[in-house]
C-alpha positions in Angstrom: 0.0 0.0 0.0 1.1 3.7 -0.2 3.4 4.7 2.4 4.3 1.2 3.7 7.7 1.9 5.3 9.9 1.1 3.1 12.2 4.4 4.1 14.8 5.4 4.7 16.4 3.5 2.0 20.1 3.7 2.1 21.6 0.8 -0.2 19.9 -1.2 -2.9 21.0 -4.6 -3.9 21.8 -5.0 -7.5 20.8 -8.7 -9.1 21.0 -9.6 -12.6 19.6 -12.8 -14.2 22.8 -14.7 -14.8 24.8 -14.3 -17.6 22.7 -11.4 -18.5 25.2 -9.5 -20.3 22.7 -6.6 -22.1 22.1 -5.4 -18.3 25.4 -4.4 -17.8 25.7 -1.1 -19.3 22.1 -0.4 -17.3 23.5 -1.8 -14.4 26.2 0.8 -14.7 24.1 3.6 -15.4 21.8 2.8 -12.1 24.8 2.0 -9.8 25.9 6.0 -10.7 21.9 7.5 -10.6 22.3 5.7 -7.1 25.1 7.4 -5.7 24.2 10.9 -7.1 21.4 10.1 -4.6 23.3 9.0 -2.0 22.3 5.8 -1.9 24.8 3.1 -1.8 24.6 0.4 -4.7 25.0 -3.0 -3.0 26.4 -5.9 -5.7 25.3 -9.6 -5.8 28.6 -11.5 -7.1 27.6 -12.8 -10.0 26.1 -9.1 -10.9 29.4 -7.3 -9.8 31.3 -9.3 -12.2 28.4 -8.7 -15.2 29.4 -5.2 -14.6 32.9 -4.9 -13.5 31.9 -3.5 -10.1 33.2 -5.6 -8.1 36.5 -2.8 -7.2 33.7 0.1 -6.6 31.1 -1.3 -4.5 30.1 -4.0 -1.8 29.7 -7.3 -3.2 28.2 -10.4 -1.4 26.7 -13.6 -2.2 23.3 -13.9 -3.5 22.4 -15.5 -0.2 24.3 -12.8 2.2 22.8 -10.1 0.0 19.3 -9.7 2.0 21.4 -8.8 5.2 23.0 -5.7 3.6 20.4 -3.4 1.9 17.2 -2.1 2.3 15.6 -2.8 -1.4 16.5 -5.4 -3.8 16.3 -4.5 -7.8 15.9 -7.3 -9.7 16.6 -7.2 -13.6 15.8 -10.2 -15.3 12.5 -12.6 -15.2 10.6 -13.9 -12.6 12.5 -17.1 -12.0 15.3 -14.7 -10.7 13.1 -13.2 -8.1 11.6 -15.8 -7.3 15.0 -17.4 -6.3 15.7 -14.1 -4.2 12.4 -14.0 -2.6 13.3 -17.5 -0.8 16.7 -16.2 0.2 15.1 -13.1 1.5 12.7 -15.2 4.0 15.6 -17.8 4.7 18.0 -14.5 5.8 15.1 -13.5 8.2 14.1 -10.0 6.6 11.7 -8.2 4.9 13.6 -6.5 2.1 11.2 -5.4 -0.6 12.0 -6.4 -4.0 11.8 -4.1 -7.1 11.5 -6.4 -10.1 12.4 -5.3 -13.7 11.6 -7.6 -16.7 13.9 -7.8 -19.5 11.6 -8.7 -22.5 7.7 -8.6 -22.2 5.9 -8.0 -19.2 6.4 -10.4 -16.3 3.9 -11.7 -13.8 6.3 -10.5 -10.6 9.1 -8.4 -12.6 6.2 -6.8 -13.8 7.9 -3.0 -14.3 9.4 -2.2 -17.8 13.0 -0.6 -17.8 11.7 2.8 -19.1 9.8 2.2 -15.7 12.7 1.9 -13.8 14.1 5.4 -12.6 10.2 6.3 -12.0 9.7 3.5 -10.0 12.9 3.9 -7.5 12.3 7.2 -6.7 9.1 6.4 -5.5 10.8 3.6 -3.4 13.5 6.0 -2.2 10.8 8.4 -1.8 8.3 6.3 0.1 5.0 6.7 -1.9 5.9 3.3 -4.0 2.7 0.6 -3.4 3.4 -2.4 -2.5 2.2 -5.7 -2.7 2.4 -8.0 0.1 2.8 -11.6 -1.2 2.3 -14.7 1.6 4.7 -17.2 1.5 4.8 -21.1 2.6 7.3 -22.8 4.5 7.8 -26.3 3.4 9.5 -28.1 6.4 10.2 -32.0 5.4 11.1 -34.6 8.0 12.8 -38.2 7.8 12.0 -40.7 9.9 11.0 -38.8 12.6 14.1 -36.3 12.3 14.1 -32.9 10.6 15.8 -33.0 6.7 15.3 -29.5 4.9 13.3 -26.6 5.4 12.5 -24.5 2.1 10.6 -21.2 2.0 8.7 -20.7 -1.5 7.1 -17.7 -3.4 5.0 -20.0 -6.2 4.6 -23.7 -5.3 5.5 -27.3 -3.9 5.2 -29.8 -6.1 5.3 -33.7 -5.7 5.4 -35.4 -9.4 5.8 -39.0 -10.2 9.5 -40.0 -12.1 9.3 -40.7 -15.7 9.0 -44.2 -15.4 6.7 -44.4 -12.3 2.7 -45.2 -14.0 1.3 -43.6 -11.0 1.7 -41.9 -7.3 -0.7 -41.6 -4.5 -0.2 -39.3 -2.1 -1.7 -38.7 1.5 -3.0 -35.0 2.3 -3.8 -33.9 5.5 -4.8 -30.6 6.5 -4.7 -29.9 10.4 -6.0 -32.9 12.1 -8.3 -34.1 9.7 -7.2 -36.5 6.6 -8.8 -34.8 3.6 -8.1 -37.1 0.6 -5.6 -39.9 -0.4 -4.5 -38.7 -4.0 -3.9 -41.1 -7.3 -2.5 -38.7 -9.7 0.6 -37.7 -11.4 1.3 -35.7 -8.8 0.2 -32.8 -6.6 0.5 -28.9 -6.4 0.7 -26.9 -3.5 0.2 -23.3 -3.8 0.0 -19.7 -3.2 -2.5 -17.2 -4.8 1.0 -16.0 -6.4 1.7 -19.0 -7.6 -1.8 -20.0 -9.1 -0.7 -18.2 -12.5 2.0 -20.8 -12.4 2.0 -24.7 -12.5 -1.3 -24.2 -10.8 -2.8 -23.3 -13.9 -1.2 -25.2 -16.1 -2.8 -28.2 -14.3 -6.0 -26.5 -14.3 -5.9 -25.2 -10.7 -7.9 -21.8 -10.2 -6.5 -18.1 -11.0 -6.9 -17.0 -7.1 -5.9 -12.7 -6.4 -2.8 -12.8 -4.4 -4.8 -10.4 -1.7 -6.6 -13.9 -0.8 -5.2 -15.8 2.1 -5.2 -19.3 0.7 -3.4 -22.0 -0.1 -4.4 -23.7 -3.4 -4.2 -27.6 -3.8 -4.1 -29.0 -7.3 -3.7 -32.8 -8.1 -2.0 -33.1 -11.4 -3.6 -35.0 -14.1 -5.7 -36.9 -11.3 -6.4 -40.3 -11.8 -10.0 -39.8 -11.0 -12.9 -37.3 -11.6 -13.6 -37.0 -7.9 -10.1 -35.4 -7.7 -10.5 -31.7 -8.4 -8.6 -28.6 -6.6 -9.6 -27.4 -3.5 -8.6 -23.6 -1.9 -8.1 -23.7 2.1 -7.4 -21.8 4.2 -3.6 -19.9 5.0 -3.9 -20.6 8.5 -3.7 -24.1 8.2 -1.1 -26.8 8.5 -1.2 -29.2 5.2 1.0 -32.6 5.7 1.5 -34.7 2.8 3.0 -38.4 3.1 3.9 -40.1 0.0 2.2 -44.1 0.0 5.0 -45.5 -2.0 4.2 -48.6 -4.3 6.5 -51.1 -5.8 6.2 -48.5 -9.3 6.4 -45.8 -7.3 9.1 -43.0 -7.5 8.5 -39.4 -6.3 10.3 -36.2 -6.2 9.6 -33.1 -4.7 10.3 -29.6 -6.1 10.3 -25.9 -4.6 9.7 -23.3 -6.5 11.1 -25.1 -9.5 14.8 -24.1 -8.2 15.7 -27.1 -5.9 14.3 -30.5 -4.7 15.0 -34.2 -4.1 13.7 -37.6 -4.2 11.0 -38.3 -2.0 11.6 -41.0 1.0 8.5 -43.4 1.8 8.8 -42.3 5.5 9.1 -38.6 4.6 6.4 -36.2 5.7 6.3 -32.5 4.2 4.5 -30.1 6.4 3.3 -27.0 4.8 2.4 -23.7 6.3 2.0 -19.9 6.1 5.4 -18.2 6.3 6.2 -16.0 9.2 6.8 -13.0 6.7 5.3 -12.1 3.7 7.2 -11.0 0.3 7.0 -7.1 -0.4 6.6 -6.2 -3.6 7.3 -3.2 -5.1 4.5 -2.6 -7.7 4.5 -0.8 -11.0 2.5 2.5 -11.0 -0.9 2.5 -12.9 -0.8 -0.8 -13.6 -3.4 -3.5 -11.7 -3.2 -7.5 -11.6 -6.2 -7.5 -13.9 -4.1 -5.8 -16.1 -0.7 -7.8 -15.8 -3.5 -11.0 -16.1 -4.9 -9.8 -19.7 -1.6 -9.0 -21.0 -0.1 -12.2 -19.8 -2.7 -14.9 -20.4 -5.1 -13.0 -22.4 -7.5 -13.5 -19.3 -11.3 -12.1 -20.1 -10.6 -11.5 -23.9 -12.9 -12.4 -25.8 -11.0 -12.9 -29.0 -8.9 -16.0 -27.7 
């Protein structure tokens, strides 16, 4: 919303898509509109080397990078932010994220580079609007014992292996067994993420201002099985019932995952923080939705 306290702002991480080379000179060019400002550019590694800045400003990791500025610019696509927004909930903060699409319009990088300079000074200047996006924590546990925690923007997804014929899969929700999926797999996610794999799978467009969390079998086995919206506040655990054919993996976020254990449980829950979004100016979802999908037009 307008005024959300995003000031003062004093440095602004700088992340590039990797290997992003035509966002060097801009990267250049916004590192010196910083300064003039006095605001100090803050480099992620990878980015620093992109532009040679590596001698003329702070550099860190991309996973150290939350701790040491007060916004994050993103110029790339949305996978990119999406990867920072987890490492901003694993650092702890709640670093706003100002994402810039190279290319056509993005879903979350959703402002244009002649957008840019507009954009930041109503970030440095505190009248930006923000979105707040909710997050999920996906904590899995082996045997018993904790294995990996992941925070996600988009979506968990369990899928079957290549040569698997099937998976079922065990949801619970709280303390009450919903539904024993027999599908290809399953989706769960956020009302960001529903413009995702969500949709793909034919899971329901839901406004990120809705506190829900979506789940979506994938190409279910059964009529019967058909997405279902819950509620954020609850707790969703998912057990995999392994068969002899059986092989399942979990993903997060599409960046990282792992083969599935038959005595593995993932519990999924609301995330302590939500992202913030720096939004673009005169521009609604409605509108990012018709440009993107063609939602509502009547032509497709």
């Amino acid at each position: 919303m307008p005024g959300d306290p995003v000031t003062p702002i004093t440095r602004v991480g700088l992340v590039a898509k990797r290997g992003l080379d035509p966002a060097a000179d801009i990267l250049g060019d916004l590192a010196g509109w910083l300064a003039e400002r006095n605001v100090q550019p803050v480099f992620e590694a990878d980015t620093a080397q992109l532009v040679g800045a590596a001698a003329t400003a702070p550099v860190f990791s991309r996973d150290d990078l939350p701790k040491h500025c007060d916004l994050v610019v993103i110029l790339g696509g949305d996978g990119t932010l999406i990867g920072m927004a987890g490492r901003i909930a694993n650092a702890g903060t709640d670093v706003p994220i100002l994402g810039v699409n190279f290319g056509s319009l993005g879903f979350l990088t959703e402002i244009t580079l002649p957008e840019l300079h507009d954009a930041l000074e109503g970030a440095l200047g505190g009248t930006a609007e923000i979105d707040s996006r909710m997050m999920l924590v996906a904590r899995t546990t082996r045997g018993d014992h904790p294995f990996r925690e992941h925070a996600v923007l988009n979506d968990i997804v369990l899928t079957k292996s290549a040569m698997s014929r099937i998976v079922e899969i065990s949801v619970t929700v709280g303390d009450e067994p919903v539904t024993r999926v027999r599908a290809d797999g399953l989706i769960v996610a956020t009302p960001t993420g529903s413009t995702a794999y969500n949709l793909a799978a034919g899971g329901p467009i839901v406004h990120p201002a809705m506190d829900a969390i979506i789940l979506t079998p994938i190409a279910p086995h059964t009529l019967s099985h058909r997405p279902v919206v819950i509620s954020a506040a609850a707790e969703v655990y998912v057990r995999p019932i392994m068969g002899s054919s059986s092989e399942l993996f979990v993903t997060f976020d599409g960046q990282t995952g792992f083969p599935v254990q038959s005595n593995d449980v993932v519990t999924i829950r609301r995330a302590p923080r939500p992202l913030r979004l720096i939004k673009a100016a005169n521009r609604t979802y409605y509108e990012v939705l018709r440009s993107k999908l063609r939602w509502g037009d009547a032509n497709t």
